[in-house]
C-alpha positions as CSV (number, residue, x, y, z in Angstrom):
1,X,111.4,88.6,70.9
2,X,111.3,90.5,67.5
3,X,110.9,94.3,67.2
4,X,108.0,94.1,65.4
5,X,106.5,92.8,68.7
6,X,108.6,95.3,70.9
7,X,106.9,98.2,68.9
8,X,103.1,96.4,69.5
9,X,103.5,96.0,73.3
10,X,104.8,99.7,73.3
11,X,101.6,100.9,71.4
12,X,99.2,98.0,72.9
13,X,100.5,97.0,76.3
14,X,98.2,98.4,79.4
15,X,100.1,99.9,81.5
16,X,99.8,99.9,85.5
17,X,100.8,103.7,86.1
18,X,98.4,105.1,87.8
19,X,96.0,108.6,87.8
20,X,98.8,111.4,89.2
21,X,96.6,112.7,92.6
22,X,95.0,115.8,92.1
23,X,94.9,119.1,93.8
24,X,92.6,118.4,96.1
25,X,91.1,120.7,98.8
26,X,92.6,118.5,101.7
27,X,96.0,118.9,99.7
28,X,95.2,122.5,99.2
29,X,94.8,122.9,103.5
30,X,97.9,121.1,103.8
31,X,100.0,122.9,101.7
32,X,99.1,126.2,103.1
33,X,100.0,124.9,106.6
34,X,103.0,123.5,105.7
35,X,103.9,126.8,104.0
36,X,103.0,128.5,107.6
37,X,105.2,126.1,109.7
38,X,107.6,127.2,106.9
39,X,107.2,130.6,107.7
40,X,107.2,130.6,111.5
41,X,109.9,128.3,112.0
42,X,112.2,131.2,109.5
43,X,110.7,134.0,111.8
44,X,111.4,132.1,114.6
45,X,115.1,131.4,113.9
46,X,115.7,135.1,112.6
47,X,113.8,136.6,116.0
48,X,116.5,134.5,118.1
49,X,113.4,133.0,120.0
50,X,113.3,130.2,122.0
51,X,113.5,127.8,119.2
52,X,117.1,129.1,118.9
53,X,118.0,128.1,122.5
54,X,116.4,124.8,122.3
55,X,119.0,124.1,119.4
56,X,121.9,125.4,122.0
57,X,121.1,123.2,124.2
58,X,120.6,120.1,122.0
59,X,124.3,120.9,120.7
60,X,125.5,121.6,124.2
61,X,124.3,117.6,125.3
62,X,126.3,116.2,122.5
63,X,123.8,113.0,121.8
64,X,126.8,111.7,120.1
65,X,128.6,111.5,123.0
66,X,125.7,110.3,125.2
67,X,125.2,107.1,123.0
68,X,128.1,106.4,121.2
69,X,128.0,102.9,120.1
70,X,125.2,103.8,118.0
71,X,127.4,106.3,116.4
72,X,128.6,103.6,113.0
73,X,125.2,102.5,112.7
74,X,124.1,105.9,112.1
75,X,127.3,107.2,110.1
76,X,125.7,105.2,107.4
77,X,122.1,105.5,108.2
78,X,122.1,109.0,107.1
79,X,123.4,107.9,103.6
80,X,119.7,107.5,103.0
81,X,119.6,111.3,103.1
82,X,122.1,112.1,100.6
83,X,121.3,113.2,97.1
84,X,123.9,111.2,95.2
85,X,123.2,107.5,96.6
86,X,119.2,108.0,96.7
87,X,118.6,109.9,93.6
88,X,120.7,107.0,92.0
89,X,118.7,103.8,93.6
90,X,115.3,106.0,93.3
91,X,115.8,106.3,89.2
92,X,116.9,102.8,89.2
93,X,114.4,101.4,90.0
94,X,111.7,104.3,88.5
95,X,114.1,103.3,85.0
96,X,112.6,99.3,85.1
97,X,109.0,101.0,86.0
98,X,109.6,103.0,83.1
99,X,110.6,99.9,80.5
100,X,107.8,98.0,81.6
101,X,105.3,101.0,81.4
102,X,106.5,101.7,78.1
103,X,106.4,105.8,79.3
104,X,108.6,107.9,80.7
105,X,106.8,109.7,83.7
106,X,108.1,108.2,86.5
107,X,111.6,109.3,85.7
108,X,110.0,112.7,84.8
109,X,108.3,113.3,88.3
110,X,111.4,112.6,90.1
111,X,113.3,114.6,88.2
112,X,110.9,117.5,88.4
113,X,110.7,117.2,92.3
114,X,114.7,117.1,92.4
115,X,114.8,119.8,90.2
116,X,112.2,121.8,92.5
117,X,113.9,121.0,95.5
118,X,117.5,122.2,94.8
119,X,116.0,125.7,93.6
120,X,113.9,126.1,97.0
121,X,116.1,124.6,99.5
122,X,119.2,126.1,97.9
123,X,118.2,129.5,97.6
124,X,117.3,129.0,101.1
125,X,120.5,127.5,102.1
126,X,122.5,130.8,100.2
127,X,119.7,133.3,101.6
128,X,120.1,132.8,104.9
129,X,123.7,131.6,105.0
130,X,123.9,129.5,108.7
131,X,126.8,128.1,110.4
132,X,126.2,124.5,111.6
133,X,127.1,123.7,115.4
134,X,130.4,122.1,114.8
135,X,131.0,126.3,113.6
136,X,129.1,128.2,115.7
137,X,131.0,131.3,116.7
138,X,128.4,132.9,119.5
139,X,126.9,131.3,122.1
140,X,123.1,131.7,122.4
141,X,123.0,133.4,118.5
142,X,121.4,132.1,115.8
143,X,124.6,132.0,113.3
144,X,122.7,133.6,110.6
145,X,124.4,135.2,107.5
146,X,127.6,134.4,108.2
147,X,128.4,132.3,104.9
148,X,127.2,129.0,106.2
149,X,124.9,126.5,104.2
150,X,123.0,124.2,106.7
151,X,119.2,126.3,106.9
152,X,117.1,124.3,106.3
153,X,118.9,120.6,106.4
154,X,119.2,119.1,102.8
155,X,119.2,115.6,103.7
156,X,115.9,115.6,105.7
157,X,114.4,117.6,102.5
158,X,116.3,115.4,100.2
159,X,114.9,111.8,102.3
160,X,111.3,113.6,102.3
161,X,111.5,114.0,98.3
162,X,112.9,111.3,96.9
163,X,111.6,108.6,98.6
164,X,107.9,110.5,98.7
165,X,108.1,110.2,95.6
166,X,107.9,106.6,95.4
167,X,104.5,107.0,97.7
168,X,103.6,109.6,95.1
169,X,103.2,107.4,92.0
170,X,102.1,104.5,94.3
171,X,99.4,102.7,91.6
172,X,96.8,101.6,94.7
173,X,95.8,103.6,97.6
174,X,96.7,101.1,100.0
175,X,100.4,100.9,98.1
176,X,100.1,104.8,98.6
177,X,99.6,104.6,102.1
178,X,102.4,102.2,102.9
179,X,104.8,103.9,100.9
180,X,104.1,107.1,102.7
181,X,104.4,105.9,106.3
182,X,107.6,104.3,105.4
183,X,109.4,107.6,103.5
184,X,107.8,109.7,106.8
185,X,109.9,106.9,109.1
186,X,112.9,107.2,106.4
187,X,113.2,110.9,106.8
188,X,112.3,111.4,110.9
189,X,115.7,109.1,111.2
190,X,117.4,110.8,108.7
191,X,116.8,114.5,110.2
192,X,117.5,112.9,113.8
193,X,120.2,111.3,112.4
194,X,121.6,115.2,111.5
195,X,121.1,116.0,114.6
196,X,122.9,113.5,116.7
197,X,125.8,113.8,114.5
198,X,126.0,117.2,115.5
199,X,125.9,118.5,111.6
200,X,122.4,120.1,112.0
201,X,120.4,122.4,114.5
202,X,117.2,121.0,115.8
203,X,115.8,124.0,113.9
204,X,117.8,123.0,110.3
205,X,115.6,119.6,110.4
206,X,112.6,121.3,111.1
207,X,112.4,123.2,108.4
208,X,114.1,120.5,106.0
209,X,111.0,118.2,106.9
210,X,108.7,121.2,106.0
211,X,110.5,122.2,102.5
212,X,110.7,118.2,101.0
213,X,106.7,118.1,102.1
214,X,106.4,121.3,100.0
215,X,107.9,120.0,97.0
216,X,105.6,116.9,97.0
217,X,102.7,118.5,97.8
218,X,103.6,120.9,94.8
219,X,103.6,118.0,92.9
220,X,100.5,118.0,91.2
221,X,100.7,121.6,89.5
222,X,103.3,120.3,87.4
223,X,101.6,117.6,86.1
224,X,100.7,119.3,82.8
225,X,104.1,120.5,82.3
226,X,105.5,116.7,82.8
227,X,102.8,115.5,80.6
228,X,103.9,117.9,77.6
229,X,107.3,116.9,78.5
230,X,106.7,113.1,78.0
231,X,104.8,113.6,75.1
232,X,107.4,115.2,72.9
233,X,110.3,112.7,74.2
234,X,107.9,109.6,73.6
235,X,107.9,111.3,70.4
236,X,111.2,111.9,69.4
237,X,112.1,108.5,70.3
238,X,109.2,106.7,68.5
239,X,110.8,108.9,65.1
240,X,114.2,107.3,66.0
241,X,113.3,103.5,66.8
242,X,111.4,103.4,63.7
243,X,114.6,105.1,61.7
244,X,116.8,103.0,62.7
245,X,114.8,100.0,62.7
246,X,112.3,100.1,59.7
247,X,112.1,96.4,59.3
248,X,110.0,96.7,62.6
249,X,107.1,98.3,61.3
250,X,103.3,96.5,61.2
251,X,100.8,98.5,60.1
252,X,100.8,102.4,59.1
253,X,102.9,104.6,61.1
254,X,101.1,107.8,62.6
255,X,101.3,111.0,61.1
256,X,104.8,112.4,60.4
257,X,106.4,109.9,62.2
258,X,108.3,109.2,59.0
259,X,109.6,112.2,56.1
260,X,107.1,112.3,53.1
261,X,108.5,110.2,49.6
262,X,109.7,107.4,51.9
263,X,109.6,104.0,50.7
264,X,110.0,100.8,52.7
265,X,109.4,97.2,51.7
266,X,110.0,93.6,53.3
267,X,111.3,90.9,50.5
268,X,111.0,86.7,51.4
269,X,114.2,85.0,51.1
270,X,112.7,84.0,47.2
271,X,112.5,87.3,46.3
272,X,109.0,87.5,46.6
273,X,108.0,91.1,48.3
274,X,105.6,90.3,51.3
275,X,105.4,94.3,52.4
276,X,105.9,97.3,50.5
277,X,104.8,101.3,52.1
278,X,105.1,104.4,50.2
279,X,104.5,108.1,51.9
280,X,102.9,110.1,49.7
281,X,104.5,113.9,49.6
282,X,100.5,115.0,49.1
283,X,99.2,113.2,52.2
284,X,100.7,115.2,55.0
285,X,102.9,112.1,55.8
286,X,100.7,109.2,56.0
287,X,101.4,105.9,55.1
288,X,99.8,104.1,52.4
289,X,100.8,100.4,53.4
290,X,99.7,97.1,51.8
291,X,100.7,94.2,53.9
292,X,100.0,90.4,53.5
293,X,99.8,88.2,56.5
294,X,103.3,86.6,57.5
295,X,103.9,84.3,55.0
296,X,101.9,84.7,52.3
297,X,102.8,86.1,48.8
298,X,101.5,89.4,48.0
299,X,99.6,90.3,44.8
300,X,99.7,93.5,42.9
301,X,96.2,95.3,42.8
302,X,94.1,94.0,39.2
303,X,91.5,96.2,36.9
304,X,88.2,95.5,38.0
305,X,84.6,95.9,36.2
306,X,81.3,96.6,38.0
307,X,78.7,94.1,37.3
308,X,76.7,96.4,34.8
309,X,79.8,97.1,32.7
310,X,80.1,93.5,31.8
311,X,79.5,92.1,28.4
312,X,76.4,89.5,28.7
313,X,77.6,85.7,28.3
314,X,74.9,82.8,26.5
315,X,75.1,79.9,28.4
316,X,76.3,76.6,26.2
317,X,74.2,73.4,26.6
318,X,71.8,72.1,28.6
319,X,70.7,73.4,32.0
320,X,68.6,70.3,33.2
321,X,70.4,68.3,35.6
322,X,71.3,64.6,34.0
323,X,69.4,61.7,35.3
324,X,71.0,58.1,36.2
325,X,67.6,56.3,34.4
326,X,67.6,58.2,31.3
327,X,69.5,57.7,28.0
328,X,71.1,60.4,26.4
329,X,68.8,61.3,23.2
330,X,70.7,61.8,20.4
331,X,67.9,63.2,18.0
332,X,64.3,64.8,19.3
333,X,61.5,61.7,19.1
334,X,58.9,61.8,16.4
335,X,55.3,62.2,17.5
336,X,54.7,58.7,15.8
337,X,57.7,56.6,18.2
338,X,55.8,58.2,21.0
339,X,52.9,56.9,20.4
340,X,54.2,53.5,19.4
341,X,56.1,53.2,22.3
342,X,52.8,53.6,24.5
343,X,51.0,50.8,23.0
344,X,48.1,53.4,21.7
345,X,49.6,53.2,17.7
């Protein structure tokens, strides 16, 4: 495929992303009780309430000891949790959406919701500082401040993000719907996963589940940021394809894509120049661009004359239409051969 073709499906080609979901009222309810679980599940961990001595006694049955020959099975189940591996198959396959959209966004959203997640969830990992059970130094305690970095779990948030995020540019509802029961499914294993490994409290996946469903819900107020992102990165790179690769060009450029007092032309094989374009410094970087079809010879511009500034022509000769029947005449006939001629002389 030429790039003269690679540039028109990147201008031209419809793309299948689809409208980023809005702020809805619904999401607007849900967000606000997520944000309370948030809250109460924090309170409830610092009080040393009961949820604390469910977690004791969670740790205290050891489920990894309980079913141990699912114990391999889940030692790499919960790789679907960690940030490294799923942020690296996630933009993977987001990059191929992205070269066939002929945008950037998807890449941008998940970057965004990565970026939002290791602020919240780390601050709140460093805030609260938690030992995990395989470091618990008090029975019955809740292990708080004392340096740890488990509250809330990062690989429930991390399975809730990054693959939500796949439900969140789903381009059909029903897509959207699909997508969304199977990262839920993904991340209830993962943060269960946690927990019968022993690595995570009860209350450390709790939380998790609530701070990745945060992020996504937050999703949509950064729309407009990710949006004026795109925009000046689809920029920039349109400035450098077209520098790199001029002969790629068809048609005029859009403003300032190019720097004023440019000149660009595509010559035949003959010599013959098929496509010439000058940038005027005085037009504020548009193009000027005469282009023949592929193939044919272009022809400078030529001088021409209205119709009223033309010099009058006299016709020379006859205008009548010649007969097949009649003789040319090389003299006019005399009165007295016509009559002859008709018997009446």
């Amino acid at each position: 495929m030429r790039t003269d073709d690679k540039l028109d499906q990147m201008e031209e080609r419809p793309t299948d992303r689809a409208r980023p979901p809005q702020m809805t009222r619904t999401r607007l309810y849900l967000f606000g009780g997520t944000l309370a679980v948030y809250a109460a599940i924090v309170v409830g961990v610092l009080t040393t309430s009961w949820l604390v001595t469910f977690d004791w006694q969670v740790m205290f049955f050891r489920p990894y000891k309980q079913w141990p020959e699912i114990h391999a099975f889940l030692d790499y189940f919960v790789v679907l949790g960690q940030r490294g591996p799923t942020a690296v198959a996630v933009a993977a396959w987001l990059g191929w959406r992205c070269w066939r959209q002929r945008n950037l966004h998807p890449l941008l959203v998940l970057g965004a919701s990565l970026l939002l997640l290791n602020i919240t969830v780390g601050a709140a990992k460093l805030g609260m500082s938690r030992l995990g059970p395989h470091y618990a130094t008090t029975v019955g305690a809740n292990e708080m401040g004392l340096g740890g970095d488990i509250f809330p779990s990062g690989h429930t948030a991390n399975a809730v993000v990054t693959w939500g995020v796949l439900a969140y540019l789903a381009t059909t509802p029903l897509r959207r719907r699909t997508l969304s029961v199977i990262a839920a499914l993904g991340a209830l294993g993962v943060g269960m996963t946690t927990v019968y490994l022993g690595t995570h409290w009860v209350s450390d996946v709790l939380l998790g589940w609530a701070a990745g469903l945060l992020v996504l819900l937050t999703m949509p107020w950064l729309e407009p940021g990710i949006t004026w992102v795109e925009d000046r990165l689809m920029g920039i790179l349109l400035r450098l394809w077209l520098r790199t690769r001029p002969d790629s060009l068809r048609g005029p450029l859009p403003v300032g894509a190019m720097a004023p007092g440019v000149s660009r032309q595509r010559v035949a094989p003959d010599g013959e120049v098929l496509v010439r374009e000058t940038i005027g410094a005085g037009t504020g970087g548009r193009i000027g661009a005469t282009r023949a079809p592929e193939g044919w010879p272009h022809h400078p511009p030529r001088p021409h004359t209205s119709r009223s500034e033309r010099s009058p022509v006299t016709p020379v000769g006859s205008r009548r239409p010649p007969h097949a029947d009649r003789a040319p005449r090389s003299a006019p006939l005399s009165p007295t051969s016509g009559r002859g001629r008709n018997g009446t002389g």
